[in-house]
Backbone as a ProteinNet text record, in pm:
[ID]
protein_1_A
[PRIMARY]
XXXXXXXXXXXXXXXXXXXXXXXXXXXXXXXXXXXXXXXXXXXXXXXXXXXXXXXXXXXXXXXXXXXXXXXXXXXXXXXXXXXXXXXXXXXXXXXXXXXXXXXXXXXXXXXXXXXXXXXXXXXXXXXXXXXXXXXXXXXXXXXXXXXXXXXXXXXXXXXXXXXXXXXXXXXXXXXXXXXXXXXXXXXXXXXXXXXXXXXXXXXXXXXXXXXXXXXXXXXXXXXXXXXXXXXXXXXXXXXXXXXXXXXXXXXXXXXXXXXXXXXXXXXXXXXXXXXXXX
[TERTIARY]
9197.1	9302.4	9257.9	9373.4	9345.4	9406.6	9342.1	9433.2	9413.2	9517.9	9509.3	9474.3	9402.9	9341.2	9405.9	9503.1	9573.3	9512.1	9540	9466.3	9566.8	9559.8	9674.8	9628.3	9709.4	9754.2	9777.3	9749.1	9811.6	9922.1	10052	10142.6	10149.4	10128.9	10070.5	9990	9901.6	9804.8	9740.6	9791.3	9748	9666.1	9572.6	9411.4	9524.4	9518	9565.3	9443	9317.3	9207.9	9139.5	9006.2	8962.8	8982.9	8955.2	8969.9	8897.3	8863.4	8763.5	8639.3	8675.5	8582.2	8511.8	8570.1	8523.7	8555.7	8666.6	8736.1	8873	8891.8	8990.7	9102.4	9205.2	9361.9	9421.8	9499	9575.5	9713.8	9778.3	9966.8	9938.3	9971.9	9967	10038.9	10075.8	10198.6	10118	10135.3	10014.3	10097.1	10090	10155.6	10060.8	10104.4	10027.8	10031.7	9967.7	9991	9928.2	9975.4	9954.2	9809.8	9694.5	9545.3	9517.1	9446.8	9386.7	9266.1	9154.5	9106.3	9130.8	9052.8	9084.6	8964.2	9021.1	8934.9	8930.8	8834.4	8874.1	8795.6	8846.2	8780.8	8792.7	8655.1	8649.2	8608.2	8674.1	8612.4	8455	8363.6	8216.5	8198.4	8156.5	8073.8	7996.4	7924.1	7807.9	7871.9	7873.8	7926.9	7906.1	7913.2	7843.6	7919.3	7894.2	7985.1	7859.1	7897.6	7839.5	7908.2	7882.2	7992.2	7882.4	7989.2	7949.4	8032.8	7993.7	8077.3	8056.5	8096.4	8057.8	8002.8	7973.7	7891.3	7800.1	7671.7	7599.4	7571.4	7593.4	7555.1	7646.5	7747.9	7850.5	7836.2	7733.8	7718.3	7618.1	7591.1	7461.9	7575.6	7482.9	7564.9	7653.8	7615.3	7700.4	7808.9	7859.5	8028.4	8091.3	8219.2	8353.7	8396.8	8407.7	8442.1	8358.6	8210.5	8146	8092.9	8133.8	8152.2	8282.9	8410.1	8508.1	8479.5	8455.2	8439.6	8298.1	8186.6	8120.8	8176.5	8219.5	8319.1	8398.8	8484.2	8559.2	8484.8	8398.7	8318.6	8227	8182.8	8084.8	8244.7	8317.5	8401.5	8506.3	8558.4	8623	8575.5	8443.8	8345.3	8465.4	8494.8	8540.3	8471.3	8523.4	8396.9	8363.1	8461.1	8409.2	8334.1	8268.3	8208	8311.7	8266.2	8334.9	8263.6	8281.9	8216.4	8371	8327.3	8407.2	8342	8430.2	8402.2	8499.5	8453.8	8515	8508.2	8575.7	8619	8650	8498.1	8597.7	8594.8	8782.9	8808.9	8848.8	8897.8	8922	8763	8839.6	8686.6	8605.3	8493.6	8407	8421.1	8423.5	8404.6	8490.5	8631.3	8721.7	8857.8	8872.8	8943.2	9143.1	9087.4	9182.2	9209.9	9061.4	9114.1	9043.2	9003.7	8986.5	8866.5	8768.1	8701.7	8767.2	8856.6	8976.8	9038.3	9108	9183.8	9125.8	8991.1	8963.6	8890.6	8870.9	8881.4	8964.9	9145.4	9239.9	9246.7	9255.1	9273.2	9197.8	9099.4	8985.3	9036.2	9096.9	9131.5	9230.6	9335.2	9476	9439.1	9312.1	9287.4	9209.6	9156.1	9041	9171.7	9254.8	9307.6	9383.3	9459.1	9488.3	9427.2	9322	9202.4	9185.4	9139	9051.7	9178.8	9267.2	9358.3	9351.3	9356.6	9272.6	9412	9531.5	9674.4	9718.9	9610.9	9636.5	9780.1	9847.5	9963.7	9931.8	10033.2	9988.9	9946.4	9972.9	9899.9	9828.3	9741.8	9601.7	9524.3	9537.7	9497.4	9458.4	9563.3	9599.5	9461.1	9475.8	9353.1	9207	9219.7	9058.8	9040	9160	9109.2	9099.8	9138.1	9141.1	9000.3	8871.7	8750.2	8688.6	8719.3	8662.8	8712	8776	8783.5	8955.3	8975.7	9120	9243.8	9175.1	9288	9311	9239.1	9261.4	9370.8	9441.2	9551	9671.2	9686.7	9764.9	9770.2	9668.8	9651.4	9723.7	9727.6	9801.8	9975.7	10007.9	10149	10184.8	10097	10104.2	10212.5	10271.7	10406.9	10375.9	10466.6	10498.4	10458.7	10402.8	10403.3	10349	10366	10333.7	10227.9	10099.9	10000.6	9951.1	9958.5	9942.4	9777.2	9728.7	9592.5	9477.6	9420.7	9305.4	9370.9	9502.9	9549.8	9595.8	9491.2	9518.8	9661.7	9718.4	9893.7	10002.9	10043.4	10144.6	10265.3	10364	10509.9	10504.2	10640.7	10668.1	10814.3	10750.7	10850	10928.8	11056.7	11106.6	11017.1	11084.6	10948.5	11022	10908.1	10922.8	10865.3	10953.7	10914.9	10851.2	10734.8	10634.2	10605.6	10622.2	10487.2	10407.1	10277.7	10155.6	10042.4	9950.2	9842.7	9709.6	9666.4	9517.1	9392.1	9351.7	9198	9080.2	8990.1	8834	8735	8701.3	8606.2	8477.3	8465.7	8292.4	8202.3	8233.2	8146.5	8238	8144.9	8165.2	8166.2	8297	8304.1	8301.9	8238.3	8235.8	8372.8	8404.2	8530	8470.9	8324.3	8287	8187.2	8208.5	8168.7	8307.9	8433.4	8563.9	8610.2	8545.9	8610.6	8520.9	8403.3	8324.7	8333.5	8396.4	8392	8549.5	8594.4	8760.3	8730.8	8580.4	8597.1	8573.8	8527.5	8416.7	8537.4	8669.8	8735.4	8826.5	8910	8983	9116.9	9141.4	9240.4	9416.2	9514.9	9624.3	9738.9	9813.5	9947.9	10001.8	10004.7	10033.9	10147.6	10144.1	10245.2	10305.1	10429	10524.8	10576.4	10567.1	10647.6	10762	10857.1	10984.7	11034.3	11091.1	11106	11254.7	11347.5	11424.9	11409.7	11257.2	11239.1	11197.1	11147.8	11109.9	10945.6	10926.2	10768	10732.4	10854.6	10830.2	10768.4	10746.9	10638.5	10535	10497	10375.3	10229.5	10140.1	10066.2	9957.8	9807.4	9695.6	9582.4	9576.4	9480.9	9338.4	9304.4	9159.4	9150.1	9210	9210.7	9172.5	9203	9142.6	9010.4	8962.1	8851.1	8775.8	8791.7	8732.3	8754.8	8862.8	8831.3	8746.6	8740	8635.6	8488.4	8458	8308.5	8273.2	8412.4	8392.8	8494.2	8453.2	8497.4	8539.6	8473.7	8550.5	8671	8677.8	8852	8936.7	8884.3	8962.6	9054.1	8909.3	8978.7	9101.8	9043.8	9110.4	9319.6	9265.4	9402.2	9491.1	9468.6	9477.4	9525.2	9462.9	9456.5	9563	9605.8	9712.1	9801.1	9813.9	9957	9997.1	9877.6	9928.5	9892.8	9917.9	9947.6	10082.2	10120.7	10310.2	10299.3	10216.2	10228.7	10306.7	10449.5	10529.7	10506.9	10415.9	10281.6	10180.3	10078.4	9912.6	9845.2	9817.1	9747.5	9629.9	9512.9	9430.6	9470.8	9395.2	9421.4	9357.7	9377.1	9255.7	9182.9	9048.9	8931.3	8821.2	8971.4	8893.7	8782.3	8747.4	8771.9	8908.7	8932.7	9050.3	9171.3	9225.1	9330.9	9454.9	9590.3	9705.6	9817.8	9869.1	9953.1	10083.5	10217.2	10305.3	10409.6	10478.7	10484.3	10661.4	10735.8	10866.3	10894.6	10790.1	10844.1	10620.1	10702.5	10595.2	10526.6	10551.2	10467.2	10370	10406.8	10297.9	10207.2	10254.6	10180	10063.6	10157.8	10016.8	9908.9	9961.5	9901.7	9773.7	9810.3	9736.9	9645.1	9674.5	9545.1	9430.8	9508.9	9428.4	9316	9376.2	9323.5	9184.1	9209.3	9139	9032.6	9080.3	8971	8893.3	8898.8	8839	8708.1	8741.2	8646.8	8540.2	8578.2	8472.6	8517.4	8632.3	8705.7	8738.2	8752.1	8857	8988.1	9068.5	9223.7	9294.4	9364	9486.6	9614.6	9730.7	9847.7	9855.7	9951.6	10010.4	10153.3	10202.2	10328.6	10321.5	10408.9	10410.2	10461.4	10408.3	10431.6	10503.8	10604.9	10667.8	10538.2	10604.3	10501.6	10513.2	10643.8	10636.4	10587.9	10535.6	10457.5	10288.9	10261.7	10114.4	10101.1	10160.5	10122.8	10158.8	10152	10178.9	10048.8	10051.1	9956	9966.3	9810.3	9824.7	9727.8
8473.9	8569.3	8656.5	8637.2	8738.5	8881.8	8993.5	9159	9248.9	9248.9	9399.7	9538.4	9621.9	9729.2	9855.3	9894.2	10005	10165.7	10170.8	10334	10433	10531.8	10668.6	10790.1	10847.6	11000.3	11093.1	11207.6	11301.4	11400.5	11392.1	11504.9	11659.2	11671	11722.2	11769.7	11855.5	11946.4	12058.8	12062.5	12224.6	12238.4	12298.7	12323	12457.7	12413.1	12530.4	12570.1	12551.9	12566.6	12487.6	12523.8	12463.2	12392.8	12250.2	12260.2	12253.1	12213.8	12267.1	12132	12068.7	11979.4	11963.9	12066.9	12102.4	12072.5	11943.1	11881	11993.6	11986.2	12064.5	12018.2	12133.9	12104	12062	11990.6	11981	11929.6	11952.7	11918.1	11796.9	11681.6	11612.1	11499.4	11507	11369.7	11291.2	11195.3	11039.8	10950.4	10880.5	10809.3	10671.2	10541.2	10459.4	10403.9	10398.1	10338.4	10202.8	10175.5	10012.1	9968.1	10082.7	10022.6	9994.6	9893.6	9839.7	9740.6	9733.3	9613.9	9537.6	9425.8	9293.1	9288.7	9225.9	9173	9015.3	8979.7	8808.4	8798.3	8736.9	8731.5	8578.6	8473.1	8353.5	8393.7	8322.2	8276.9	8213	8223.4	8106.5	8085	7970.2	7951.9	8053.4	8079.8	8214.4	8324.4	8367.4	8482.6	8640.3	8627.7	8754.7	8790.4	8946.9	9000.7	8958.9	8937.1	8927.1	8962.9	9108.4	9169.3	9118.7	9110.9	9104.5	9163.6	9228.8	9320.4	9329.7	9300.5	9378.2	9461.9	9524	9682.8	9662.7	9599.7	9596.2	9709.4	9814.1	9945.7	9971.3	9842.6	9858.3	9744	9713.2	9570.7	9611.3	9771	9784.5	9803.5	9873.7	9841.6	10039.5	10096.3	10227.4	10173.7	10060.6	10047.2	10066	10121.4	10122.1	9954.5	9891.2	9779.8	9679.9	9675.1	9642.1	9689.2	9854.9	9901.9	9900.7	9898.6	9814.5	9699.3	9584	9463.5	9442.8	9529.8	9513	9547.8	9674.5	9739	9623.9	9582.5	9469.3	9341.8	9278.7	9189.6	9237.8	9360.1	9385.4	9410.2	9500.6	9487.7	9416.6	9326.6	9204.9	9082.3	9054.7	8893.3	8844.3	8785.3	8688.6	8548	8444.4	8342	8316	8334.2	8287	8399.3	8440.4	8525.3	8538.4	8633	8649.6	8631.1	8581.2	8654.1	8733.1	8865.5	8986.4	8956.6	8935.8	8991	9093.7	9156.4	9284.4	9311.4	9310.9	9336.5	9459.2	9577.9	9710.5	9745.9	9815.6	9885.4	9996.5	10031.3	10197.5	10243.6	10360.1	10434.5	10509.9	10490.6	10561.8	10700.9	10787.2	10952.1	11011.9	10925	10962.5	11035.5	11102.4	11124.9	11009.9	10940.5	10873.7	10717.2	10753.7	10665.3	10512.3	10465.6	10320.9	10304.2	10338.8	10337.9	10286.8	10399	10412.8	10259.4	10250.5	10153.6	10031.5	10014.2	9887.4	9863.5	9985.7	9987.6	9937.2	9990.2	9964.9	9814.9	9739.1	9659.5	9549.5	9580.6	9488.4	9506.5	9636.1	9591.7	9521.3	9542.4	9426.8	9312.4	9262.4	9151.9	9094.8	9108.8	9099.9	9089.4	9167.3	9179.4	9001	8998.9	8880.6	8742	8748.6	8612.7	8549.3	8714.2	8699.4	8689.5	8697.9	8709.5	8790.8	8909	9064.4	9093	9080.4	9103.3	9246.4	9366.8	9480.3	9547	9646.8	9684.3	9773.2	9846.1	9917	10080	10087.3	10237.7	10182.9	10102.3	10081.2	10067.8	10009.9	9987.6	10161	10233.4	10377	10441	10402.7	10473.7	10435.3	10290.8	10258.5	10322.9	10298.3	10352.9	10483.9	10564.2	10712.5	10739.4	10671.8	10694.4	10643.8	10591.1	10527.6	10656	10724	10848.3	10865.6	11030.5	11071.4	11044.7	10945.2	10856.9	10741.8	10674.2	10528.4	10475.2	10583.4	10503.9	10537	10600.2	10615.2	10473.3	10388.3	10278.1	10175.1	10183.8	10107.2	10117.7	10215	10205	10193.4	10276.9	10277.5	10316.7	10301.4	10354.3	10531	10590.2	10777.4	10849	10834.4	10953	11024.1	11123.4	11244.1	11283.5	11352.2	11329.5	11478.1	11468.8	11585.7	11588.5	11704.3	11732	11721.3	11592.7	11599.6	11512	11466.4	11363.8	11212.7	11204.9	11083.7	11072.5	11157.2	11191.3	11155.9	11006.5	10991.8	10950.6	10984.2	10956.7	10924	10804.2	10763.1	10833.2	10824.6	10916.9	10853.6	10883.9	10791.6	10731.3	10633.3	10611.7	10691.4	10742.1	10815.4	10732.5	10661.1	10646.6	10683.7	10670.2	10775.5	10704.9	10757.1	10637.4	10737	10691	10832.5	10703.7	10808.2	10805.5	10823	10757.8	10800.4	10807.1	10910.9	10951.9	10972.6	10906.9	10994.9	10968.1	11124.7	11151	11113.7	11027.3	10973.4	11028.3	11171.1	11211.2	11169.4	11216.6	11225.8	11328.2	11371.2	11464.5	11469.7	11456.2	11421	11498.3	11476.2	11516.9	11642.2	11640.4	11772.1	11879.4	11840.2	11970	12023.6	11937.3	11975.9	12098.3	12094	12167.3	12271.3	12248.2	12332.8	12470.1	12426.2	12494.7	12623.3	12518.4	12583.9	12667.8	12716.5	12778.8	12905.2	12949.6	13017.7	13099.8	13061.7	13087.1	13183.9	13268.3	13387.4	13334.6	13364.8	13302.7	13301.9	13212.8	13240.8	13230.9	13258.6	13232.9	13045.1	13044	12947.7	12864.7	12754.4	12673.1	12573.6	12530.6	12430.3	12325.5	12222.8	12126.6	12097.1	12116.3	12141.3	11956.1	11896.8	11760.6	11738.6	11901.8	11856.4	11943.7	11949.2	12014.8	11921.3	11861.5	11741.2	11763.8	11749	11753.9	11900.7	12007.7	12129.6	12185.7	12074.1	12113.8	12061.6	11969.4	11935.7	12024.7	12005.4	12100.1	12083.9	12090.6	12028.4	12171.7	12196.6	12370.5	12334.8	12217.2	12197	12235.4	12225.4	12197.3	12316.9	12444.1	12540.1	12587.9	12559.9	12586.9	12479.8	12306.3	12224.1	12262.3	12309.5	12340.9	12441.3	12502.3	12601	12596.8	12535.4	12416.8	12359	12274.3	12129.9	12175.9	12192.1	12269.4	12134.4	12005.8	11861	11808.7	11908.5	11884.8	11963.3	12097.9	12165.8	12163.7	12081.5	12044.6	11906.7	11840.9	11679.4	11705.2	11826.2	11836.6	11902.2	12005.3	12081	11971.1	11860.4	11767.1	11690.4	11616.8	11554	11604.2	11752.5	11813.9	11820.5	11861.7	11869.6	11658.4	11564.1	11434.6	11399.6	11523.4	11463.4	11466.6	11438	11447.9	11585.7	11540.1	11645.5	11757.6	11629.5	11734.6	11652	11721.4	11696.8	11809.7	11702.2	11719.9	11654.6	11692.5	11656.8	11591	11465	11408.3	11423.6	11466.7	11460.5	11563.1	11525.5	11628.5	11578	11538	11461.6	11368.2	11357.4	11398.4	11325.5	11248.9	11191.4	11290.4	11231.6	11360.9	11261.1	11304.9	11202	11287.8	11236.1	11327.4	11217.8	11265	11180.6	11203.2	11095.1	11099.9	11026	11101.5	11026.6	10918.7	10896.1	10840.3	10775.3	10607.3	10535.1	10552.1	10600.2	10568.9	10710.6	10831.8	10884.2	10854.5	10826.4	10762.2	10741.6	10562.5	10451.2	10558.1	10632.6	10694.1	10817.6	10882.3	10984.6	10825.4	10748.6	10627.2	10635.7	10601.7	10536.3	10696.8	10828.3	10943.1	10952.3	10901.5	10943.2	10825.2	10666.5	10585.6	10617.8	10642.5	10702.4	10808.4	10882.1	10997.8	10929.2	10839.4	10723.4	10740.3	10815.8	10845.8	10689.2	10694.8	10568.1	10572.1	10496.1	10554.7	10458.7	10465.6	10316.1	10388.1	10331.6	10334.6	10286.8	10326	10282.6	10325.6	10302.7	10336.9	10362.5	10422.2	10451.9	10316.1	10278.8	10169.5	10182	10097.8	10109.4	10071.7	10085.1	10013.7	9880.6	9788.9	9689.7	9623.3	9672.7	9623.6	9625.7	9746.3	9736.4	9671.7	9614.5	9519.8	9374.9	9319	9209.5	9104.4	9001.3	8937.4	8768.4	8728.2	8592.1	8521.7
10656.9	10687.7	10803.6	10893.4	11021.9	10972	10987.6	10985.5	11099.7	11183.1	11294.8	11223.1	11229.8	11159.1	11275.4	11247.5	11336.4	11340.3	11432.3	11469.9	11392.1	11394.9	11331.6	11403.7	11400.5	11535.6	11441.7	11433.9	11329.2	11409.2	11404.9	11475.3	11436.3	11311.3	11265.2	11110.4	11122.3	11055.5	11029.5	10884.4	10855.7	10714.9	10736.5	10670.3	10568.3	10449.4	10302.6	10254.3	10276.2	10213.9	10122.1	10068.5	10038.8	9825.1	9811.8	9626.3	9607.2	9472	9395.8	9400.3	9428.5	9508.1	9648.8	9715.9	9837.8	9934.2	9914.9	10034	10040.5	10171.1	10227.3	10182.2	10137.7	10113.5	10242.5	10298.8	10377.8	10386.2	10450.6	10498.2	10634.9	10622.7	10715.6	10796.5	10886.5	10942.3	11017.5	10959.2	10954.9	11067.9	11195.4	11245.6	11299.8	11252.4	11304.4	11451.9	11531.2	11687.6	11708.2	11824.1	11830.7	11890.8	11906.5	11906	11795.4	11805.7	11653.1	11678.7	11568.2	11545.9	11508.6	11488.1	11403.5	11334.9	11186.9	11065.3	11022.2	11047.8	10980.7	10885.8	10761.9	10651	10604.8	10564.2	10540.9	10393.5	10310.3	10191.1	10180.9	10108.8	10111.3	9986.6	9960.7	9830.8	9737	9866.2	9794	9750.2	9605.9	9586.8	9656.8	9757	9807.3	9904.1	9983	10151.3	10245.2	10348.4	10497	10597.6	10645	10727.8	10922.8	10996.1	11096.2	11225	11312.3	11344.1	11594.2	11641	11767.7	11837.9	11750.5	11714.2	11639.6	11672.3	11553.6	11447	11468	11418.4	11269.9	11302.6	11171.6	11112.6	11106.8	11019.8	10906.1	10890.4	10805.2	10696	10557.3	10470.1	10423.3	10505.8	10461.3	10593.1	10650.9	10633.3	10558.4	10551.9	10439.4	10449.6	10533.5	10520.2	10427.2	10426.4	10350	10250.4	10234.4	10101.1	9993.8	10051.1	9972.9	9936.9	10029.1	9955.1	9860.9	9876	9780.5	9625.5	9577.3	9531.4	9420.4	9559.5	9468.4	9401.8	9464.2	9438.8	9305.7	9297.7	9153.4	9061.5	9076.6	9020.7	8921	9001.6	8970.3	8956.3	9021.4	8971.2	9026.9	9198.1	9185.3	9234.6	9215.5	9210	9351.9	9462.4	9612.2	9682.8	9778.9	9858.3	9975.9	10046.8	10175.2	10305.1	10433.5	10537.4	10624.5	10676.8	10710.6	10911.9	11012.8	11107.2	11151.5	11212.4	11258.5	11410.4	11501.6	11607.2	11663.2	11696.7	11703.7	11853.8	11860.8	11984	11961.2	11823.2	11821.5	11807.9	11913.8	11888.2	11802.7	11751.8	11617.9	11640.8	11509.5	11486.8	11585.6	11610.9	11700.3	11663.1	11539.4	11513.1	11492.5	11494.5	11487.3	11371.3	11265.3	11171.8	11145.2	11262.1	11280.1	11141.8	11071.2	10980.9	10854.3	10811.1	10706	10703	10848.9	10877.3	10827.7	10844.3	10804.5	10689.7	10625.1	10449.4	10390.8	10453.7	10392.1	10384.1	10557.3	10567	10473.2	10450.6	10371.8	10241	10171.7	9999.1	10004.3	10142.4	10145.3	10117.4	10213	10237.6	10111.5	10029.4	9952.1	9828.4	9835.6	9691.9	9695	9791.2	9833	9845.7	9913.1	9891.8	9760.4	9697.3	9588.9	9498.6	9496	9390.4	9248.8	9314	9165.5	9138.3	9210	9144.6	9183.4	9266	9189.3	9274	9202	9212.4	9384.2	9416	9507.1	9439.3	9353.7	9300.3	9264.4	9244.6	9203.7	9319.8	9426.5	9606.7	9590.8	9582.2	9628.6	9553.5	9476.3	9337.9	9404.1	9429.1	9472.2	9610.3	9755.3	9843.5	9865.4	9770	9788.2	9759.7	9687.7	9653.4	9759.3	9855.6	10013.4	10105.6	10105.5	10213.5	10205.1	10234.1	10205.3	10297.9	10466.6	10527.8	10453.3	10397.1	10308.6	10287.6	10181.3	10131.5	10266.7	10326.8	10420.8	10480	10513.6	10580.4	10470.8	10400.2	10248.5	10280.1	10353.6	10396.5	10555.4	10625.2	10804.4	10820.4	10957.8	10979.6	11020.2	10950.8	10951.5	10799.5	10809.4	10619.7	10630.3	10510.6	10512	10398.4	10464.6	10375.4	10321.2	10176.2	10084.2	10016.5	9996.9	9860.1	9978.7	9985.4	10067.8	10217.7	10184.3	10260.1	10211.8	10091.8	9974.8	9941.8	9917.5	9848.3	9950	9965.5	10088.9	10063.1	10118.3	10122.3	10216.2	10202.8	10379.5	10441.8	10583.5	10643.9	10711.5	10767.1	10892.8	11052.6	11072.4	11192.2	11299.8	11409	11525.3	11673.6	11724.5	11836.4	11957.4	11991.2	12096.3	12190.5	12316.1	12436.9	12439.7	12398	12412.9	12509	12535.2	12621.3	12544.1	12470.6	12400.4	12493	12490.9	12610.3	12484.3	12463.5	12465.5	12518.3	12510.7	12606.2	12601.2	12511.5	12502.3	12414.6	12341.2	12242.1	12069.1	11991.7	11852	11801.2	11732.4	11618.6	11457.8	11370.8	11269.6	11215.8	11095	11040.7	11007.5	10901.4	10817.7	10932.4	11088	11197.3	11229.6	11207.6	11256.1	11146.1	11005.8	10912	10934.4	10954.9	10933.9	11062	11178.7	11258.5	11212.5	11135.6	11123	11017.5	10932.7	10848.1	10919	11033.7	11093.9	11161.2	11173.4	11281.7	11215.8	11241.7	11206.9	11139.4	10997.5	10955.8	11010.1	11013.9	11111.2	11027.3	11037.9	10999.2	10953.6	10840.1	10779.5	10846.5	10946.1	10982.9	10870	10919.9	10826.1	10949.8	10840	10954.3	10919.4	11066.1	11074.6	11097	11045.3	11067.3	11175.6	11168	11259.3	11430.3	11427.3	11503.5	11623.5	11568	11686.5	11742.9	11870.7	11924.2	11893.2	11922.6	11891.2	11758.4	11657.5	11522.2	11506.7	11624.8	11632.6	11634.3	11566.3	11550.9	11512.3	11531.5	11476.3	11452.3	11337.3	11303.3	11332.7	11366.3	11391.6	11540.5	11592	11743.6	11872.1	11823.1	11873.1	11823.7	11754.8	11701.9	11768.1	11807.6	11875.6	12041.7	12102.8	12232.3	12274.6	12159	12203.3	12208.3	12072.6	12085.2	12143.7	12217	12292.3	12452.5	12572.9	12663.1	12685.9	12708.2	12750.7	12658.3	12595.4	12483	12535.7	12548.5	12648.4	12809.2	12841.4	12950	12947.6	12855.1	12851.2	12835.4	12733.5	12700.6	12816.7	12925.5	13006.6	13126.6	13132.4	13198.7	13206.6	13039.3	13010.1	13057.7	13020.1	13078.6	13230.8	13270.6	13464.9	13474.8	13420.1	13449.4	13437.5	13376.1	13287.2	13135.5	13081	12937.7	12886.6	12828.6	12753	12637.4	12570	12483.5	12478.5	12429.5	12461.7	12359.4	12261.5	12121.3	12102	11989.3	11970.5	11868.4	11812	11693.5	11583.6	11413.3	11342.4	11402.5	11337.2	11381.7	11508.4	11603.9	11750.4	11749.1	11844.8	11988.3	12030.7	11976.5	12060.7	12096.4	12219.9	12229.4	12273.2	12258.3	12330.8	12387.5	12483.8	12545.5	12507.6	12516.9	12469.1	12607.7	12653.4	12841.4	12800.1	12902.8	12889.6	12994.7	13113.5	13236.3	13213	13211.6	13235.9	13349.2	13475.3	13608.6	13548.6	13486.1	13508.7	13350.5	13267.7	13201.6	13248.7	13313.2	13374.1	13491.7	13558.2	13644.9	13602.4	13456.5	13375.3	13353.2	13284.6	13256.2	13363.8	13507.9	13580.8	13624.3	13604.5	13624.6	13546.6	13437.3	13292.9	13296.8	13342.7	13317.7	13469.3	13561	13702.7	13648.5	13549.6	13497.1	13369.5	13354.7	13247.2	13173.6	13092.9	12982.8	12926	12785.9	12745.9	12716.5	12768.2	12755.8	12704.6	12666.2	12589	12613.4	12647.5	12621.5	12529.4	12440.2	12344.1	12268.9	12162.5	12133.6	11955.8	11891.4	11740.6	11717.9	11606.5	11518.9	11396.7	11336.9	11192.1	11099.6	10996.2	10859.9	10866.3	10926.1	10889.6	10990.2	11141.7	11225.6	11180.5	11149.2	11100.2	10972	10901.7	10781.5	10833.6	10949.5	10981.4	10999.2	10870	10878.7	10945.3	10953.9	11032.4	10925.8
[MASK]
++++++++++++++++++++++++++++++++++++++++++++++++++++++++++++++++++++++++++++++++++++++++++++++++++++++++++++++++++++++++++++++++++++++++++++++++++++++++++++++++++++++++++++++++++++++++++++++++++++++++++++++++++++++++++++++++++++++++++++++++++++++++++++++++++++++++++++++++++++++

């Protein structure tokens, strides 16, 4: 089984504080876009995972990809093994998911191979113990993500041409919270759904331009390219500007890859594009 492993954008996010587990409450609008990896997964004789990856650095064994399928494999005893390659182009500790993504993608895939039967609230149950984007990747598309982010409804899809830039560093998720604890508390935002780009909103994000002056600028950047808005995603670095007129789009690209930046065009995806298997 071939699986595209899709990236996700957050439009927006807002930090309610902390539960009693320590992970942050949050309000969140989950959107999938059309960068993605690929996962190929062979059945083997040998009961066992063998992940192999482009990146050698993700072939050790604290992957989510090769920690789901281990997971399922002690779990469920099923009698064939797997080998997992992995193909990555979203970028790592980028705020944008690609990790998650191919957790999800791997219990899709695994539940399927292996034939474990399980419902989709049971997917939901296991990938929510793999990290709190997980199950979001279990639906893709637009939803809206509640508690730690685990809690998703789906939303209508929103059509975007955005511009994805990063800038080459890494932000971990728990330096993104950690910086947002430090920072002066603000006025509680809501997202307005008939508001349009105008409720877009990400609470991590001033607290990262200020840490990170190359976020600052990136975003500052998008806008004098044409980008209509120009948001950070998640807990960055990635940032996307969302552009109504392709020439400056393509032209913010060619700006951004000139500076060594990595950039993708891309567009919002439905649910029923990112669950499309081969």
């Amino acid at each position: 089984m071939l699986l595209n492993s899709y990236a996700k954008i957050n439009l927006f996010l807002e930090v309610l504080g902390k539960l009693p587990d320590n992970y942050h409450q949050i309000e969140t609008l989950l959107c999938s876009v059309s960068l993605y990896d690929t996962l190929k997964f062979v059945l083997t004789k040998s009961p066992s995972v063998n992940l192999w990856s482009n990146l050698p650095e993700l072939t050790v064994e604290n992957n989510l990809v090769f920690k789901v399928a281990e997971y399922l494999r002690k779990e469920f005893k099923p009698q064939a093994g797997v080998q997992i390659n992995l193909e990555k182009y979203i970028p790592v500790a980028a705020g944008l998911g690609g990790g998650s993504s191919n957790a999800a993608a791997t219990l899709r895939a695994l539940n399927s191979l292996w034939s474990l039967n399980l419902s989709l609230v049971e997917m939901e149950r296991i990938a929510a113990e793999f990290g709190s984007d997980v199950p979001f990747f279990l639906h893709g598309g637009c939803a809206w993500g509640t508690h730690r982010g685990e809690q998703v409804e789906p939303r209508p899809f929103m059509p975007l041409d955005l511009l994805l830039v990063n800038p080459g560093i890494g932000i971990s998720s728990s330096s993104a919270y950690g910086l947002l604890s430090k920072a002066k508390p603000e006025e509680r935002r809501h997202w307005d759904p008939n508001a349009g780009t105008q409720s877009f909103f990400n609470r991590l994000e001033p607290a990262i331009r200020q840490a990170y002056p190359v976020v600052d600028s990136l975003l500052n950047e998008l806008t004098e390219t044409g980008a209509k808005v120009a948001m950070m995603s998640g807990s960055g670095p990635t940032c996307f500007g969302i552009y109504e007129d392709a020439n400056l789009q393509k032209a913010g690209k060619e700006y951004f890859d000139g500076k060594g930046y990595s950039s993708f065009i891309v567009r919002s995806i439905s649910r029923e594009e990112s669950h499309i298997e081969t």
